[in-house]
C-alpha positions in Angstrom: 75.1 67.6 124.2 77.0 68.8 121.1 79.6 71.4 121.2 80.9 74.1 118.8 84.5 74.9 119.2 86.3 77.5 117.9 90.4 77.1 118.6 92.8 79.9 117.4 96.9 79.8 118.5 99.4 82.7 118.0 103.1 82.6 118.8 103.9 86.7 119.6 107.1 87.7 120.6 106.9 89.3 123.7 106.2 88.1 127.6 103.8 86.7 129.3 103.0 89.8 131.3 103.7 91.9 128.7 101.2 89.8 126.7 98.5 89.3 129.8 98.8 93.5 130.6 97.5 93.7 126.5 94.5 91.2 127.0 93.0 93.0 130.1 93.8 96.8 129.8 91.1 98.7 128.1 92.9 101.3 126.8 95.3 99.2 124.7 92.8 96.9 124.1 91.3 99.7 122.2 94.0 99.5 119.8 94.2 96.1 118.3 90.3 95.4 119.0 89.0 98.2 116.5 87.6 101.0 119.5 85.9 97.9 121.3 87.4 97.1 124.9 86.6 94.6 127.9 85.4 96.0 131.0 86.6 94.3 134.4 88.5 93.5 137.6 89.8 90.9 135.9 89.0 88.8 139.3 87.0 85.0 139.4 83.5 86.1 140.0 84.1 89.6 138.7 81.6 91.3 135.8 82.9 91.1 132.4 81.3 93.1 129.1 83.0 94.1 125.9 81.6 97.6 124.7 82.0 99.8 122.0 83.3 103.3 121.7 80.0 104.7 121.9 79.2 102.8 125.0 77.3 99.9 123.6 77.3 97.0 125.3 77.7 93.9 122.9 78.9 91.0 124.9 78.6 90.1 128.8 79.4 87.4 131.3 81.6 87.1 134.2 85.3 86.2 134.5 85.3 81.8 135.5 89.2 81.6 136.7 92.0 84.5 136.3 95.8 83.7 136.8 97.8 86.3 135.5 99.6 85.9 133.5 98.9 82.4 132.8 95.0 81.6 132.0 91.9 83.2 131.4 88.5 81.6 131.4 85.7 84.3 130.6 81.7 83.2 130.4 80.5 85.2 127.8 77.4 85.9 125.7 76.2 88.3 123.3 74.2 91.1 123.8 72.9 92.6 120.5 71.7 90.0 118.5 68.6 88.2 119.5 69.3 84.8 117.7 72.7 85.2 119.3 71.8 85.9 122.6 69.5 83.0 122.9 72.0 80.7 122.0 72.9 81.2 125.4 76.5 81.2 127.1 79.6 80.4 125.4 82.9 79.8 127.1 86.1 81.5 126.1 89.9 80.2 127.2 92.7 82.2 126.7 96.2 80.8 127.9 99.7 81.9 127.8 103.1 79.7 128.0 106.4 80.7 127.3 107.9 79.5 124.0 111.5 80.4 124.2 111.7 84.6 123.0 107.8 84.0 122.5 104.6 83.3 124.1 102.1 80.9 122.4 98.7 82.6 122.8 96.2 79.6 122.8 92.4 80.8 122.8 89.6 78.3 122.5 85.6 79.5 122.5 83.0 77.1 122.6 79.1 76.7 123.1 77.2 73.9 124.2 75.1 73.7 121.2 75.8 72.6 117.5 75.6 74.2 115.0 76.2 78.1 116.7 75.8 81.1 114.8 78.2 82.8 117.6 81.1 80.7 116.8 80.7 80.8 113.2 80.6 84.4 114.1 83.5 84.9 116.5 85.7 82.5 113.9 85.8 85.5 111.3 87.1 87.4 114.5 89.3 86.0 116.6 92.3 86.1 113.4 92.0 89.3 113.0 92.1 91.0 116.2 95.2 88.5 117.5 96.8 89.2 114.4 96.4 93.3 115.3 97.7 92.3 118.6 100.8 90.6 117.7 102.0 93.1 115.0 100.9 96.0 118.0 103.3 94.4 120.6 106.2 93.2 118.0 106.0 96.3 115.8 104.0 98.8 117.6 101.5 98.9 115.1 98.6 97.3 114.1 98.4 95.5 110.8 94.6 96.2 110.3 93.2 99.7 111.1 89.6 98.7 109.8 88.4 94.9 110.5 87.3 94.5 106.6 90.2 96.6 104.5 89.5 97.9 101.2 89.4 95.3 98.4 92.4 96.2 95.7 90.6 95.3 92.6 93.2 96.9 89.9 91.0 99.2 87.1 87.7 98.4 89.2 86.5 100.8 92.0 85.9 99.4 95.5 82.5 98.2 96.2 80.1 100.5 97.6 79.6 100.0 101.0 76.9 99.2 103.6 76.2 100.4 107.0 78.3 97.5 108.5 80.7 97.6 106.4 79.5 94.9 103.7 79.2 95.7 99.9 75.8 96.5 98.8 74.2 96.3 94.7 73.5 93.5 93.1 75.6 90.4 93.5 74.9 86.6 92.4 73.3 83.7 94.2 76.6 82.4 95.3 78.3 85.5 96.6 76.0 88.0 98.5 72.8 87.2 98.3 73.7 83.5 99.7 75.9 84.0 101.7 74.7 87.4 103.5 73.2 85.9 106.5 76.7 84.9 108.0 78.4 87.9 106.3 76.0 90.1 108.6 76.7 88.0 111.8 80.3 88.2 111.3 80.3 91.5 111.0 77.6 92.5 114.0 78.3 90.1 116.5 80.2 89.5 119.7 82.6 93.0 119.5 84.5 91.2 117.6 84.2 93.0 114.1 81.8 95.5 114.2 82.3 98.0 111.8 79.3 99.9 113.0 80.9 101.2 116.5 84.3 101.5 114.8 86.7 104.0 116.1 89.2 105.3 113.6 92.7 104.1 115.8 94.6 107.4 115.6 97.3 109.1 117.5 100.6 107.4 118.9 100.4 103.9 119.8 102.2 103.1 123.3 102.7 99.8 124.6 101.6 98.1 127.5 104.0 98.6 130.7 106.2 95.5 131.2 
């Protein structure tokens, strides 16, 4: 069978537990992940879901292997989106190694179908939310507050904006109109970037404990 695979890797300069402690505590996770946050024990065997702030369930599955603060194998599939859902489980690897004053962050999601509408989906994602994680435990603050910032068009106003986020009017055949079927399930799917459920990140930002 064919296989889509999605394969993101981040150096962040912090610790391994430092870096595990950010990828399973839901409050932090709140943080870099714009208001969405997993849901578990964080055991083999154990329940997983990724849910928004208003308590909508986008993605479940169960957690495959956890050693902290090594590796972390989650099976996962999407909740919300019926073409989604049906494409059944994906499988979604996240491990840590040491890399001097760093840790490389290695994740790799994949689906046992090809093409998939998930990982085309969760490829829009991934970037942005380890990029808001990295700049939270470096800097302490996350370099995107919205998942789809504001376009600075100098002497044009910002495009008008739909309910997901996405610019709305007229637009030609190769921008919008053809391209708005992936455009919505990037920005719907898989808690990933889902400007719908998106809680403002406010407040003081505190780190993880070491």
């Amino acid at each position: 069978m064919n296989k889509s695979t999605f394969v993101y890797v981040s150096y962040i300069r912090t610790t391994p537990e430092k870096l595990w402690s950010a990828l399973t505590d839901a409050e932090f996770m709140k943080q870099y992940w714009f208001g969405m946050h997993c849901e578990s024990e964080w055991k083999a065997g154990s329940p997983w879901k990724i849910v928004s702030g208003d308590g909508v369930v986008y993605d479940a599955g169960h957690i495959v292997e956890a050693t902290p603060p090594r590796r972390l194998v989650i099976r996962w599939q999407h909740q919300n989106m019926p073409e989604l859902k049906a494409e059944g489980d994906s499988l979604c690897t996240m491990e840590l190694e040491p890399a001097g004053a760093a840790v490389k962050l290695s994740i790799t999601h994949s689906i046992e179908r090809e093409p998939s509408k998930l990982i085309d989906a969760v490829s829009g994602g991934w970037p942005k939310i380890i990029s808001n994680l990295k700049s939270l435990l470096e800097g302490g603050a996350v370099v995107l507050p919205a998942p789809y910032p504001a376009a600075r068009n100098k002497g044009k106003p910002p495009p008008s904006r739909g309910r997901i986020g996405g610019p709305r009017g007229p637009a030609s055949a190769s921008g919008w109109k053809a391209g708005a079927n992936k455009i919505r399930l990037t920005f719907e799917t898989t808690g990933l970037i889902i400007a719908t459920w998106l809680n403002q990140i406010s407040g003081k930002i505190s780190l993880p404990p070491a």
